[in-house]
Backbone of each chain as ProteinMPNN parsed JSONL, in Angstrom:
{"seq_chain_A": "XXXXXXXXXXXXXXXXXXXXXXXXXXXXXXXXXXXXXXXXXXXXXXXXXXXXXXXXXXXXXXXXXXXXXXXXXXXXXXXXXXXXXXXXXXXXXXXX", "coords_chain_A": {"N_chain_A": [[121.724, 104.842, -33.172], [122.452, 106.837, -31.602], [119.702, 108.108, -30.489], [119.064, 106.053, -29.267], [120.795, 105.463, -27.155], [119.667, 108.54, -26.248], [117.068, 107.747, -25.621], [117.243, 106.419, -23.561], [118.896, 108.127, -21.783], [116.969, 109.912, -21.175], [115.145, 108.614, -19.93], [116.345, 107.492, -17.805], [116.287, 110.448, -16.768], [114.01, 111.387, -16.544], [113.105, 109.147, -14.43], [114.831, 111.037, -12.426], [113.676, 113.033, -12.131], [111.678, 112.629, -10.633], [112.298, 111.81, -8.306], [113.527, 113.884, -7.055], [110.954, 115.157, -6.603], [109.749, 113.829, -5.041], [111.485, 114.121, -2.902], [111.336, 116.921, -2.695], [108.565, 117.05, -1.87], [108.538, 116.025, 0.527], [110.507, 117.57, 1.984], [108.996, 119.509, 2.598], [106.594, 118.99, 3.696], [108.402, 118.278, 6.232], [109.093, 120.638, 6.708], [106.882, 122.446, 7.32], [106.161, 120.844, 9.376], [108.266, 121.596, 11.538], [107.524, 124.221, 11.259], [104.909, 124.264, 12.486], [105.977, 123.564, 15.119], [107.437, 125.935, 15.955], [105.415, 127.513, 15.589], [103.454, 126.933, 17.863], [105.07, 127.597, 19.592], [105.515, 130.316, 19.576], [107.926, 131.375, 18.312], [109.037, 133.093, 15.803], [108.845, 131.761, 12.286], [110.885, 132.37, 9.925], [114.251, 131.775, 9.691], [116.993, 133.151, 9.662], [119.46, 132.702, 10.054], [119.443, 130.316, 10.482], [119.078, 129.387, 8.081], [121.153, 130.147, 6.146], [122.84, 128.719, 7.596], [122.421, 125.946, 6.155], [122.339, 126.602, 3.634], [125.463, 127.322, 3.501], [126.203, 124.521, 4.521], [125.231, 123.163, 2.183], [125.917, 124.249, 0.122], [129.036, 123.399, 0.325], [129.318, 120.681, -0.147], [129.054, 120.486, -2.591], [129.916, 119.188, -5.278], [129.662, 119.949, -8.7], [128.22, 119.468, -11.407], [126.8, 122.184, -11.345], [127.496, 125.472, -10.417], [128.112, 127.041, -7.326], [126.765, 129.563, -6.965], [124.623, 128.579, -8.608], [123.231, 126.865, -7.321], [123.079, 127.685, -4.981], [120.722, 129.378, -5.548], [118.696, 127.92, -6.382], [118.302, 126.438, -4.07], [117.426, 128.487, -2.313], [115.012, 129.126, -3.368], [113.457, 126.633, -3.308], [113.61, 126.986, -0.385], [111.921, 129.211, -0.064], [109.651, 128.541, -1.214], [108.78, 126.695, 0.987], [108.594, 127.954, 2.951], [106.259, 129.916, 2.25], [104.52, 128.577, 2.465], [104.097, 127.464, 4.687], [103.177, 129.735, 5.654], [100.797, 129.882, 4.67], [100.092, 128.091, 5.795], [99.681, 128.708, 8.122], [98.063, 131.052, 8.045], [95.7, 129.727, 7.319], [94.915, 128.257, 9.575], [94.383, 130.052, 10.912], [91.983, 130.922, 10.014], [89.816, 128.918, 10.356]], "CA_chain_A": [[122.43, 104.577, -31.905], [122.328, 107.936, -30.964], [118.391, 107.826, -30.187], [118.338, 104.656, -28.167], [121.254, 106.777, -26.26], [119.023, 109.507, -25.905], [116.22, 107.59, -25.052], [117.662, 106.124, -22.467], [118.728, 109.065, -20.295], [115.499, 110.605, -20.954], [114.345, 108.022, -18.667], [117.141, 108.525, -16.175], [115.945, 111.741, -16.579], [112.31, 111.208, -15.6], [113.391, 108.679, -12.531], [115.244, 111.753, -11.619], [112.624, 114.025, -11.401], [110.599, 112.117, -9.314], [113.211, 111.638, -6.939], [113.02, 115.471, -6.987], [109.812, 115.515, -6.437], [109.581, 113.035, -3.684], [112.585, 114.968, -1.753], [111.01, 118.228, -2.288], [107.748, 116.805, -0.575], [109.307, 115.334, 2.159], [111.292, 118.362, 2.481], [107.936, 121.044, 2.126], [106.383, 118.42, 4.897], [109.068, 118.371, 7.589], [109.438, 122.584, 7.168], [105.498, 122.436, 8.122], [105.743, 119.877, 10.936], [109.246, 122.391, 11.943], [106.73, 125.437, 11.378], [104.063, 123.97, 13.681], [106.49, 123.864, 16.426], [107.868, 127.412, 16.05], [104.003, 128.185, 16.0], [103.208, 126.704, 19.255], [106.607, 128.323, 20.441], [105.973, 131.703, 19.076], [108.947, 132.119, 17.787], [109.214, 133.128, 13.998], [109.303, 131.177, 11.352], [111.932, 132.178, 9.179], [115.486, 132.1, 10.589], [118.296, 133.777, 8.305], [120.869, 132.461, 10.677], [119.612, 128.601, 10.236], [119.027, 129.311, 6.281], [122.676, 130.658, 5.523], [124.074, 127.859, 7.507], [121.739, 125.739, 5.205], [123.091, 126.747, 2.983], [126.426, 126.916, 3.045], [126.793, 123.197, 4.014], [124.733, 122.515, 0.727], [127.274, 124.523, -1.075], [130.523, 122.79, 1.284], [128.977, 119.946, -0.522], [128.59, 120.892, -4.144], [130.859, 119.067, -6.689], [129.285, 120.702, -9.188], [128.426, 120.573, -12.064], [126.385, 123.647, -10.938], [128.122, 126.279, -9.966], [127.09, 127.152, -6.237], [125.51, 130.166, -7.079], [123.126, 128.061, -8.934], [122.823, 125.966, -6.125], [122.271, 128.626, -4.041], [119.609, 130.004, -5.946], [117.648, 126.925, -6.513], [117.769, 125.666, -2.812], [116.785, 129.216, -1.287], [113.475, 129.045, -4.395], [112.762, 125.611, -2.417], [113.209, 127.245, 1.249], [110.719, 130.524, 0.028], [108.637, 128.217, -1.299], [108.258, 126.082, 1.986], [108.049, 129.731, 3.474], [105.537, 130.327, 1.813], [103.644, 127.243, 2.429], [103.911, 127.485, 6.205], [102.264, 131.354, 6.163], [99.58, 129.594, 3.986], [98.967, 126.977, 6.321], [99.1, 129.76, 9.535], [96.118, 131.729, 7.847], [94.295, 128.329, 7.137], [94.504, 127.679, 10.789], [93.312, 131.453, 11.861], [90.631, 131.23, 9.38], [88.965, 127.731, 10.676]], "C_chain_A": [[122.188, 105.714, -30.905], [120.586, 108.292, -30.317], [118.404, 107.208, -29.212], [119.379, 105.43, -27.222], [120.535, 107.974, -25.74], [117.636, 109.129, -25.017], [116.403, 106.599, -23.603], [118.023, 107.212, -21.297], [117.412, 109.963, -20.194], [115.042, 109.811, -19.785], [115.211, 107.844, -17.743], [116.067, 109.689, -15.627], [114.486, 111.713, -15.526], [112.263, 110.313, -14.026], [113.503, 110.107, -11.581], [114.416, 112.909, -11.233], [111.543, 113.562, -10.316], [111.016, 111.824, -8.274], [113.335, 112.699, -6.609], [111.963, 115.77, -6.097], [109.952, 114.945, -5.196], [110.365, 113.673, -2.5], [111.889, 116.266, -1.81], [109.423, 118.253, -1.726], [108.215, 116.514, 0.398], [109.787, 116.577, 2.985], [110.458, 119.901, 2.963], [107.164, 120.228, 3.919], [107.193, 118.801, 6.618], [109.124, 119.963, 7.765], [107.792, 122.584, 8.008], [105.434, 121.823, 9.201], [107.11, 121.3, 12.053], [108.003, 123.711, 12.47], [105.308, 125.326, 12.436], [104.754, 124.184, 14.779], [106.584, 125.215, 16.536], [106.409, 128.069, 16.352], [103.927, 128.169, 17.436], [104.46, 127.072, 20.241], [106.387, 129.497, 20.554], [106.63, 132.268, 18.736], [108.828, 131.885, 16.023], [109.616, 132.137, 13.271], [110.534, 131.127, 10.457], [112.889, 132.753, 10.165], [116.342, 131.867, 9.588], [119.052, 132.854, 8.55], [120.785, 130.596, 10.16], [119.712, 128.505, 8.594], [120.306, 129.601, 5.605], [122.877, 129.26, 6.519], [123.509, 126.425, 6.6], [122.687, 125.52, 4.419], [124.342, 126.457, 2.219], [126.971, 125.582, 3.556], [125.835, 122.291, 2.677], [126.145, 122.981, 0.093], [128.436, 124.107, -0.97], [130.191, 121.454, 0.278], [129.054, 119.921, -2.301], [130.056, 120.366, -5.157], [130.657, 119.492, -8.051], [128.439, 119.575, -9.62], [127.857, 122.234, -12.246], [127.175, 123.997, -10.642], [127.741, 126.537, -8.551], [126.542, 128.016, -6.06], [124.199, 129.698, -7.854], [122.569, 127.309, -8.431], [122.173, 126.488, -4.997], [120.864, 129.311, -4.087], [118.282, 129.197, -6.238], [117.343, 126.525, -5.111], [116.884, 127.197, -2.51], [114.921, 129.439, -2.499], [113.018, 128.079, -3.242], [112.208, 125.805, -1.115], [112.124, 128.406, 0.956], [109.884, 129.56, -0.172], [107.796, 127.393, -0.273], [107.986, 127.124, 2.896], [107.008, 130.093, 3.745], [104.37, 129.836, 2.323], [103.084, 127.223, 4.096], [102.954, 128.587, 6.732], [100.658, 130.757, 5.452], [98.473, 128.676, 4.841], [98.773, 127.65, 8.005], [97.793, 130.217, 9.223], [95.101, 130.583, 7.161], [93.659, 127.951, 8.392], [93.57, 129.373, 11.652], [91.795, 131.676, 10.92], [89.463, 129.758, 9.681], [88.728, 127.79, 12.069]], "O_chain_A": [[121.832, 105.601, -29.731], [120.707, 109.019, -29.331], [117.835, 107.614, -28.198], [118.803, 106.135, -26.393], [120.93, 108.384, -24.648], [117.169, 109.795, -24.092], [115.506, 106.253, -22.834], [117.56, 107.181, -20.156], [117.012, 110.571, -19.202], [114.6, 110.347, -18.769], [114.774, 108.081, -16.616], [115.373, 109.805, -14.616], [114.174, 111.927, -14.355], [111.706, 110.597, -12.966], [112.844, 110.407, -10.585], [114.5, 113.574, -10.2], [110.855, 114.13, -9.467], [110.312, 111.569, -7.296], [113.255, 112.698, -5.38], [112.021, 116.46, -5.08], [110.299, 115.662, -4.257], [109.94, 113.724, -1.346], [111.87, 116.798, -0.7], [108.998, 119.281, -1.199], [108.026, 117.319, 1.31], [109.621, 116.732, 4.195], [110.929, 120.935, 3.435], [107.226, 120.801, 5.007], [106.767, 119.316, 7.651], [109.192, 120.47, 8.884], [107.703, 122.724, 9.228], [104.648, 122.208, 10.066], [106.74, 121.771, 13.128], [107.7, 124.031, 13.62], [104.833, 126.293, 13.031], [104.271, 125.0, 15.564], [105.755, 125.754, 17.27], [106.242, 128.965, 17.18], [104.238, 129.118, 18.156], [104.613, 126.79, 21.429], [106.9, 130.063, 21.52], [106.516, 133.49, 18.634], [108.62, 130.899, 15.316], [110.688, 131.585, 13.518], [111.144, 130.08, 10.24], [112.744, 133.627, 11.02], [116.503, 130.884, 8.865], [119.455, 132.107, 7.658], [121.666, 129.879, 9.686], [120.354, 127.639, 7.999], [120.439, 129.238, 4.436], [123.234, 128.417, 5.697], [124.478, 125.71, 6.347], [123.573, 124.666, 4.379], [124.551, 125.873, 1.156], [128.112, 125.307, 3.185], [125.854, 121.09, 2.408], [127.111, 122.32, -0.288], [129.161, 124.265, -1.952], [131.278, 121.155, -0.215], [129.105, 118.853, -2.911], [130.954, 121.087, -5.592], [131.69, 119.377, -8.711], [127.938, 118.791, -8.814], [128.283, 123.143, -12.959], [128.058, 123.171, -10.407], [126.593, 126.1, -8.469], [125.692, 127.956, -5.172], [123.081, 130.21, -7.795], [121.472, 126.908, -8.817], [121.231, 126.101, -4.306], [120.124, 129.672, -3.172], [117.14, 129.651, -6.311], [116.167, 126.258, -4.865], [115.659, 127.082, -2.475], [113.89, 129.93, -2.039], [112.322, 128.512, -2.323], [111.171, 125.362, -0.621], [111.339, 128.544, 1.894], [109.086, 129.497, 0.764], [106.575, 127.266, -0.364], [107.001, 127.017, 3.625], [106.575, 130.494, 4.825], [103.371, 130.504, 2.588], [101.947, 127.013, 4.519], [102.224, 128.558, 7.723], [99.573, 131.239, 5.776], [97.257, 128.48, 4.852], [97.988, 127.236, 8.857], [96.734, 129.967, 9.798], [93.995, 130.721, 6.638], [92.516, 127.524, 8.557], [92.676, 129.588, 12.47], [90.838, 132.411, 11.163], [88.356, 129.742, 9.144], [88.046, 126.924, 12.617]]}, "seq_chain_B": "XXXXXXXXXXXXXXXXXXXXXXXXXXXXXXXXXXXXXXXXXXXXXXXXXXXXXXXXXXXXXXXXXXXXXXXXXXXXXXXXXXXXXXXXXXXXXXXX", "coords_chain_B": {"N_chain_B": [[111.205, 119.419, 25.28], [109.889, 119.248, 22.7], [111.933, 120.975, 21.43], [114.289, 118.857, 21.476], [112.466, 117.366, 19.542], [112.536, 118.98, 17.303], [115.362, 119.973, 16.913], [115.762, 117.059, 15.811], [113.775, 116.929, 13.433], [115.104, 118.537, 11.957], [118.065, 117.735, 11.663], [116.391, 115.725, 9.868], [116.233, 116.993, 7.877], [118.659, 118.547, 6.937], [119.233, 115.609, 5.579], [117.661, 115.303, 3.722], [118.31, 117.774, 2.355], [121.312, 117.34, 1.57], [120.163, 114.953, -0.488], [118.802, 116.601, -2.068], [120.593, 117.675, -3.116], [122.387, 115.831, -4.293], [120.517, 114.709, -6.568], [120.01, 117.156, -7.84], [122.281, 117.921, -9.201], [123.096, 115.101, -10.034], [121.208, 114.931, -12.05], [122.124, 117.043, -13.546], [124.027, 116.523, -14.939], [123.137, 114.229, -16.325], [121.535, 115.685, -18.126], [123.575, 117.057, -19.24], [124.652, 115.261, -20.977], [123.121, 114.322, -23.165], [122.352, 117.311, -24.012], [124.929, 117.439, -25.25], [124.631, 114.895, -27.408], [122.707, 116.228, -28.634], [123.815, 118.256, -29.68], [125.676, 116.966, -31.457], [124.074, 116.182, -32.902], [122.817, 118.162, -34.324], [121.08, 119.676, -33.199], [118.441, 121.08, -31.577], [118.905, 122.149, -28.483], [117.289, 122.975, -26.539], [113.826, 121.974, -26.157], [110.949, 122.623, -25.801], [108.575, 120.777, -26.182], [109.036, 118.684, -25.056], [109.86, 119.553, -22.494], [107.545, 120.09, -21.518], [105.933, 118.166, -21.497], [107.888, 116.511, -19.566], [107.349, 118.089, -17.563], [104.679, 117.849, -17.333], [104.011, 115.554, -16.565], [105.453, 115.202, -14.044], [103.655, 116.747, -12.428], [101.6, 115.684, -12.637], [101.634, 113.261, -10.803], [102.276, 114.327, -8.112], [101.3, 114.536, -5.049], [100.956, 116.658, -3.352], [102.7, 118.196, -0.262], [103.281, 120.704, -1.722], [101.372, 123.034, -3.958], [100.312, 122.557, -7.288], [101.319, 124.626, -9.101], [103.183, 125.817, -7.599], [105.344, 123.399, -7.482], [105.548, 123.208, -10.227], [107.071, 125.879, -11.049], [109.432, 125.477, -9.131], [110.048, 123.214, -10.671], [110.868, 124.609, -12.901], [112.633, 126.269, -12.687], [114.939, 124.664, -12.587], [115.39, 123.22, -14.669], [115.95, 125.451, -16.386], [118.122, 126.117, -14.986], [119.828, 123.671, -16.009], [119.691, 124.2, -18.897], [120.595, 126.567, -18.921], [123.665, 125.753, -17.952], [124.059, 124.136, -20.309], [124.25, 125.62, -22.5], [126.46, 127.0, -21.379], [128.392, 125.449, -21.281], [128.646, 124.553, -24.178], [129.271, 126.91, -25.156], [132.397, 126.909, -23.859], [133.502, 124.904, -25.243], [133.35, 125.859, -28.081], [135.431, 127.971, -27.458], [137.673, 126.509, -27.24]], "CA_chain_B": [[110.586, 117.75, 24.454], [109.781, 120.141, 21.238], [113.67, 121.23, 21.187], [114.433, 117.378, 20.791], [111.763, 117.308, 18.003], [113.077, 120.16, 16.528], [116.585, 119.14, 16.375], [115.646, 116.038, 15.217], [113.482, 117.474, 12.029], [116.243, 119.759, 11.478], [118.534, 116.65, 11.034], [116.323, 114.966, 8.828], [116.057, 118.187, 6.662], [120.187, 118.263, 6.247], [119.753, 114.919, 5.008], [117.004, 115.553, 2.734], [118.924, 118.547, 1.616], [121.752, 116.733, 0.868], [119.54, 113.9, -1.566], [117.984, 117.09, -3.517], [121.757, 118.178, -4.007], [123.063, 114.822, -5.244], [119.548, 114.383, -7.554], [120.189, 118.08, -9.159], [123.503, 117.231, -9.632], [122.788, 113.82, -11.047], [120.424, 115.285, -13.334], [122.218, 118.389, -14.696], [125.01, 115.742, -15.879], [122.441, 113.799, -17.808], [121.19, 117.197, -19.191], [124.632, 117.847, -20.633], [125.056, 114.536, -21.8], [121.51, 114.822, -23.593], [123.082, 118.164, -24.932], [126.345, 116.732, -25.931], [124.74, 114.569, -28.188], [121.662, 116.876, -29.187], [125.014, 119.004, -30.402], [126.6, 116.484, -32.338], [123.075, 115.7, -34.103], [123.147, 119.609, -34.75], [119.529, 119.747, -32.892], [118.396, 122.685, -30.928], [119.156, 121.757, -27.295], [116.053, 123.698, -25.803], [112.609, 121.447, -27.034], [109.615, 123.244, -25.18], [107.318, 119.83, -26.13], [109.729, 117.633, -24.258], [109.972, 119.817, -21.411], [106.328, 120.3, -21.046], [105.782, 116.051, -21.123], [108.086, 116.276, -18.301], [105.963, 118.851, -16.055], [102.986, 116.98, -16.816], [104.35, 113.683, -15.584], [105.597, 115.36, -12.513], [102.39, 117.858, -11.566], [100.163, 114.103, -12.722], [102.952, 112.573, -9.254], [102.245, 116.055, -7.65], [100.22, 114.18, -3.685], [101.572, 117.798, -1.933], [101.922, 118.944, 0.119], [103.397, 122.19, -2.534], [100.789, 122.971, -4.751], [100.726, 122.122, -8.7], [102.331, 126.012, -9.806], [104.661, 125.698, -7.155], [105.96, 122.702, -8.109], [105.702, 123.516, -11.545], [107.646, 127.014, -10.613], [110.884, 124.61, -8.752], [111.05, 122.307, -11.994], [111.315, 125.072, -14.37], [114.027, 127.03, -12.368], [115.553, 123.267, -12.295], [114.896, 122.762, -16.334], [116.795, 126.599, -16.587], [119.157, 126.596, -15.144], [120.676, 122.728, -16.417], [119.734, 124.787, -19.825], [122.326, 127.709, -18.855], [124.773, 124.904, -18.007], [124.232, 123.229, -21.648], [124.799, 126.788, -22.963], [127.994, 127.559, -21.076], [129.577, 124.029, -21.953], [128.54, 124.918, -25.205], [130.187, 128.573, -25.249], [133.237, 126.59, -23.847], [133.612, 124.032, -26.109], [133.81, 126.84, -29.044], [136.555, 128.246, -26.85], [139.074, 125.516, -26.885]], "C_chain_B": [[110.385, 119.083, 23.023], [110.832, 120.634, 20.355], [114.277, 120.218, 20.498], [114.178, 117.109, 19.643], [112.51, 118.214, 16.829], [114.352, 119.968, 15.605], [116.555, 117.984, 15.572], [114.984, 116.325, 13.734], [114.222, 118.149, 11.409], [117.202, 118.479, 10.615], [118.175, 115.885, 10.326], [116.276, 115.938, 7.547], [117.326, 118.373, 5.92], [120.048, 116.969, 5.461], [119.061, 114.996, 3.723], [117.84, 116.937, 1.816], [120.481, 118.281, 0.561], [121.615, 115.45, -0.262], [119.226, 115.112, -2.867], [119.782, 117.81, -4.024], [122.18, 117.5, -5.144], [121.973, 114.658, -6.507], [119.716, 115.44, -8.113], [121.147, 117.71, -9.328], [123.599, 116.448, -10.674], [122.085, 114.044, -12.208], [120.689, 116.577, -14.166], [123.531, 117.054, -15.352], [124.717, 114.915, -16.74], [122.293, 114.765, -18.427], [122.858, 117.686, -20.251], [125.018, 116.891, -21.349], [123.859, 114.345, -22.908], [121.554, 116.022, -24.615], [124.116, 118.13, -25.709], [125.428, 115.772, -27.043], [123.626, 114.92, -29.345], [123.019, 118.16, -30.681], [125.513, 117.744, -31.58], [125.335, 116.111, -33.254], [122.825, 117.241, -34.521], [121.276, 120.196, -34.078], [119.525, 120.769, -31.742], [118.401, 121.692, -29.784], [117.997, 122.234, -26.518], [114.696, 123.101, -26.23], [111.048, 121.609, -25.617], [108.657, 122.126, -25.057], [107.852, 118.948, -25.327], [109.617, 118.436, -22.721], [108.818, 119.834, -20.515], [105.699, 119.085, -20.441], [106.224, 116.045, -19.898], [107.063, 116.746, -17.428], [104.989, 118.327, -16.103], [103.318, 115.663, -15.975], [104.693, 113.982, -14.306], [104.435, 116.261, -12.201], [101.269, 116.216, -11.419], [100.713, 113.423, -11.546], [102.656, 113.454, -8.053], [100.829, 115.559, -6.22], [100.441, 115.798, -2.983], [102.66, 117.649, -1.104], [102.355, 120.856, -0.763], [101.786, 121.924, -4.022], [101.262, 122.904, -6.423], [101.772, 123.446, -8.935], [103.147, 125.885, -8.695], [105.639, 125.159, -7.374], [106.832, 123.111, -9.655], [106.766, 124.843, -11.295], [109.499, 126.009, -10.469], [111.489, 123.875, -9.755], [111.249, 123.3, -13.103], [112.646, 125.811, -13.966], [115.235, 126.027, -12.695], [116.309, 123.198, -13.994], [115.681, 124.566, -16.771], [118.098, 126.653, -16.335], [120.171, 125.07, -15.62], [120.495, 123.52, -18.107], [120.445, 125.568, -19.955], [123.395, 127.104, -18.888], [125.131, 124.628, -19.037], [125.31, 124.485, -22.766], [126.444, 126.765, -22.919], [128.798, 126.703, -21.728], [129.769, 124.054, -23.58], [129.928, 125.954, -25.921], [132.149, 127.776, -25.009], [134.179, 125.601, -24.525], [134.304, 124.915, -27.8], [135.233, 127.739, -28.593], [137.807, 127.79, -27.021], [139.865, 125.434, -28.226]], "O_chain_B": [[111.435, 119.666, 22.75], [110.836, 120.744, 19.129], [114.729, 120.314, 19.356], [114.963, 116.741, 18.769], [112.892, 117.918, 15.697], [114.506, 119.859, 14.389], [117.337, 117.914, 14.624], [115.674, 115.942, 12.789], [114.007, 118.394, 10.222], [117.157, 118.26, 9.404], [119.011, 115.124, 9.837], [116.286, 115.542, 6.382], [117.375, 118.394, 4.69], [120.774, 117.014, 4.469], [119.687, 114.797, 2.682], [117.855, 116.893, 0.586], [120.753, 118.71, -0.56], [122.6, 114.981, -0.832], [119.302, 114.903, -4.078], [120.019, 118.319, -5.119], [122.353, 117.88, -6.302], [122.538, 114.456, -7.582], [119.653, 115.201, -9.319], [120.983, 116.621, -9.878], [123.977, 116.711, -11.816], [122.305, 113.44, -13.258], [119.993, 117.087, -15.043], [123.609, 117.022, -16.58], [125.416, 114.63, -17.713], [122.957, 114.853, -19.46], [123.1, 118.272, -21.307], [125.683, 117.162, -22.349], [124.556, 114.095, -23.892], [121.039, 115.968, -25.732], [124.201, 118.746, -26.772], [125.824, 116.296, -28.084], [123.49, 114.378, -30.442], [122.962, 118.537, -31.851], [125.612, 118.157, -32.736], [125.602, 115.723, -34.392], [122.462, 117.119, -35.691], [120.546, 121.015, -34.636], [120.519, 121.161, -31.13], [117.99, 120.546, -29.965], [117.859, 121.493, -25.545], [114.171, 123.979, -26.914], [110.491, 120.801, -24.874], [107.882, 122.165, -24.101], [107.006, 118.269, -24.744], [109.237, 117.727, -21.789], [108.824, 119.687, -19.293], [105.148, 118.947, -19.349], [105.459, 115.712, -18.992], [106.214, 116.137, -16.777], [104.268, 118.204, -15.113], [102.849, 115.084, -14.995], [104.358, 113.22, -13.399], [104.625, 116.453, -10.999], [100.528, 115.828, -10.516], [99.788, 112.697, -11.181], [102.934, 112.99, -6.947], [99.693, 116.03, -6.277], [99.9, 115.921, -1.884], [103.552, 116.856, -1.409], [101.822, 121.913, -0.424], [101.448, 120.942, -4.683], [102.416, 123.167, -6.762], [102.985, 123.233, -8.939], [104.291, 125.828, -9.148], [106.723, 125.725, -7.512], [108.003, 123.238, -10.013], [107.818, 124.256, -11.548], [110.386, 125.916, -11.318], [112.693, 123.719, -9.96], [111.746, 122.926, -14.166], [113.588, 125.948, -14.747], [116.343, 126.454, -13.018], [117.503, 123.143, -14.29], [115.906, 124.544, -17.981], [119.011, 127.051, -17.058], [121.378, 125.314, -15.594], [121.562, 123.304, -18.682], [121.12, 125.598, -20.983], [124.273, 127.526, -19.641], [126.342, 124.687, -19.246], [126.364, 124.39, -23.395], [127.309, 126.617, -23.782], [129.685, 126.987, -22.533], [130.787, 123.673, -24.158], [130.897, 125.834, -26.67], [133.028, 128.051, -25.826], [135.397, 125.542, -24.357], [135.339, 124.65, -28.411], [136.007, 128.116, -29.472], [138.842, 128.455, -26.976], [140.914, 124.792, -28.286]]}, "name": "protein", "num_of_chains": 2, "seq": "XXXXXXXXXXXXXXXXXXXXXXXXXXXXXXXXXXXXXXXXXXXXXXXXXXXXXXXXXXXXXXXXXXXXXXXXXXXXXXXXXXXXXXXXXXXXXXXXXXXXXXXXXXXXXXXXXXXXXXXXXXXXXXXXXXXXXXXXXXXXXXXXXXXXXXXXXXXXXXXXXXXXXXXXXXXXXXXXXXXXXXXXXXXXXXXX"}
């Protein structure tokens, strides 16, 4: 019993990562289309002030069962890594 | 006109931020139910070959725009810390 239970949220499980996945493209996308503008603006990319309030309406949000420092710590991984992604795709564009 | 845009990507980014809340969420409460009954079969809660199946199935899903180790990087922080959770509930469970 306990198996076919198990094997059943396993495949929850796996939906749910791909719903993951799909939101954390979407979400790596729109920071790049965001980070194009700020380009052609000149104004900096990263902004503390928009990332803390970010933030804390993720965490205003948070029924758990995370805690919201582990909420906190997983979204701001997601925002470095779209960070990241944006400086990657600046020196793609100064190197072409 | 770029301000507009701006705002407007911004607002689809809150909403996307609020989907990857509700999907970790949703998926650390399978993870403890997954542990809850990995516990009652007395089975190690941590299985390295299962976790790995997953990352392949999501890096093999993996169009971009984050590259494969990035990805791979976001689902293991993901796959950690619902593993600290299993722990704690664990630790608290011996508590009561």
């Amino acid at each position: 019993m306990s198996n076919v239970q198990l094997d059943h949220l396993r495949e929850e499980m796996d939906k749910i990562n791909q719903e993951l996945l799909k939101s954390i493209s979407k979400r790596a996308n729109i920071a790049k289309e965001i980070g194009d503008i700020k380009e052609k603006q000149g104004v900096p990319k990263f902004d503390p002030v928009r990332e803390n309030k970010m933030l804390e309406k993720i965490i205003s949000l948070n029924d758990g069962p995370f805690e919201d420092g582990t909420i906190r710590h997983l979204f701001k991984q997601i925002f470095k890594a779209s960070l990241d992604l944006q400086s990657k795709e600046h020196k793609k564009h100064l190197l072409v």
